[in-house]
N, C-alpha and C positions, 0 to 999 in steps of 0.2 A: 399448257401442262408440261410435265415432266417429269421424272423419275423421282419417287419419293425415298429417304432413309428414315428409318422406323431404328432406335434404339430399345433396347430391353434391357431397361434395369442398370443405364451405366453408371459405374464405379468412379472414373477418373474424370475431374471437372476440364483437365487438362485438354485430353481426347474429345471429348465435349467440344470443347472449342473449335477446335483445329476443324473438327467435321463440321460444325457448324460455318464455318469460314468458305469450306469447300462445296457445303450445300449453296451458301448465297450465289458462289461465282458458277455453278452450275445450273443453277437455277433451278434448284430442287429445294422441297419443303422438308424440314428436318420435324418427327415425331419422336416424342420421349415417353417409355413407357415406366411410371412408376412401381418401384423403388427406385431413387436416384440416389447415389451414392456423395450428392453434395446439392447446393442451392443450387438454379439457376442466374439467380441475382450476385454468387458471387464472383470476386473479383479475378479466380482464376480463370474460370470461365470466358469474360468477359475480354482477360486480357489473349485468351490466346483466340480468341474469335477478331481481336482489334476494336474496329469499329466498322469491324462486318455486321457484330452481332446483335444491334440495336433495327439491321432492315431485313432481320432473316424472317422466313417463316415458320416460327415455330409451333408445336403445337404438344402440350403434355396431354396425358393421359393417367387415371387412376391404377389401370392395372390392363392386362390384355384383352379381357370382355369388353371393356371401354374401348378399345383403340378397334377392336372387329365391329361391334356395336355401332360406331362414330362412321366404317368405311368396309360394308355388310359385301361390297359388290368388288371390294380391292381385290387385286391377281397380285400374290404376295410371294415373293422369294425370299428363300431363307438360306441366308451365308452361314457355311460350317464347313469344320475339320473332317467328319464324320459322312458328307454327301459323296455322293460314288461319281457326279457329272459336277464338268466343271465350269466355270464362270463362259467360259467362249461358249457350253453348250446350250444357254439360256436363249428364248426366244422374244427379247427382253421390248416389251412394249411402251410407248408413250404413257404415263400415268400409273406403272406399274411401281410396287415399292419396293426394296429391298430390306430387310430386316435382317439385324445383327444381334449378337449375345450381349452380356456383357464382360467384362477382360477379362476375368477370374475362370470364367465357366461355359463361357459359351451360352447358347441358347438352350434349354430347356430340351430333351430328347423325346420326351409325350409332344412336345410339340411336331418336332421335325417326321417322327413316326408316322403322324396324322397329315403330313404334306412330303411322302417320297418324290414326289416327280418335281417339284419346285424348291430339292436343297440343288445347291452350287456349292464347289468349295475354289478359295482360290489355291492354284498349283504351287506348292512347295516342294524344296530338298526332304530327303526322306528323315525323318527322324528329328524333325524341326516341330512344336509344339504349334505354331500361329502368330503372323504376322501383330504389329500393333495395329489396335484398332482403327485410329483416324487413318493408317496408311490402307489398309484395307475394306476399307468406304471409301478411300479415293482410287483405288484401284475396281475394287467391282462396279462403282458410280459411271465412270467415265466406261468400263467396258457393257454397260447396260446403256450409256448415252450413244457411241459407238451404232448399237442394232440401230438407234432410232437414227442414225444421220447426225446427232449433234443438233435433235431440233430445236429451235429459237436459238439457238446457242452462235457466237460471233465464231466462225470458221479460219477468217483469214484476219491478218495484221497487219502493221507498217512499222518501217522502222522508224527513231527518235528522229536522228541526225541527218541518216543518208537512204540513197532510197535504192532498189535491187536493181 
């Protein structure tokens, strides 16, 4: 297992990608909640994922009934501008999801109403509107990987040439 991203409604196939790319090498399941804002089959998609995006795990969804319906028992966090605690103060579990807006709006505010105690926001300068979105699934991703240890996850490396 491992930390799930959950999209709502993404706009840019571009953003699309790139998290899709950062889900594989994390080893997290990427969720798409319809409306999307482009094909999955298309080629921007496609190129900014590489040829990550043919071994990721994806999984669309009709709408958000579908996606709670689908995972009745999921412990869901929700990334926004608008949450009072911030990503370090998550209690962030193995198989737990993270869910994100999408670029234009953010998440839906009847949503986050209905789950105060599981918004995160990540910490910005004051007067700054929000990160972009792949950068900000790669920053709350890894600091939800972080609570868990980095599990399954390769910790250490080697060099190419020379060795430490």
């Amino acid at each position: 297992m491992s930390i799930h991203i959950v999209l709502h409604e993404p706009e840019q196939p571009g953003n699309t990608g790139a998290i899709g790319r950062t889900c594989l090498c994390a080893g997290s399941s990427l969720h798409l909640i319809r409306p999307l804002g482009f094909r999955t089959d298309e080629k921007s998609v496609r190129r900014a994922g590489l040829d990550y995006w043919p071994r990721l795990d994806v999984h669309e969804y009709d709408n958000l009934d579908a996606f709670y319906s689908a995972h009745p028992d999921a412990r869901v966090w929700y990334l926004t501008t608008k949450a009072r605690k911030t990503i370090a103060d998550g209690d962030y579990r193995d198989g737990d999801y993270l869910m994100f807006g999408k670029e234009s709006a953010g998440l839906p505010e009847e949503l986050l109403v209905r789950h105060p105690d599981f918004c995160v926001r990540i910490p910005m300068a004051g007067g700054e509107r929000s990160l972009n979105l792949s950068n900000a699934v790669a920053v709350a991703l890894y600091e939800a990987l972080r609570h868990t240890a980095y599990a399954g996850l390769e910790t250490s490396g080697s060099l190419h040439r020379l060795s430490w």
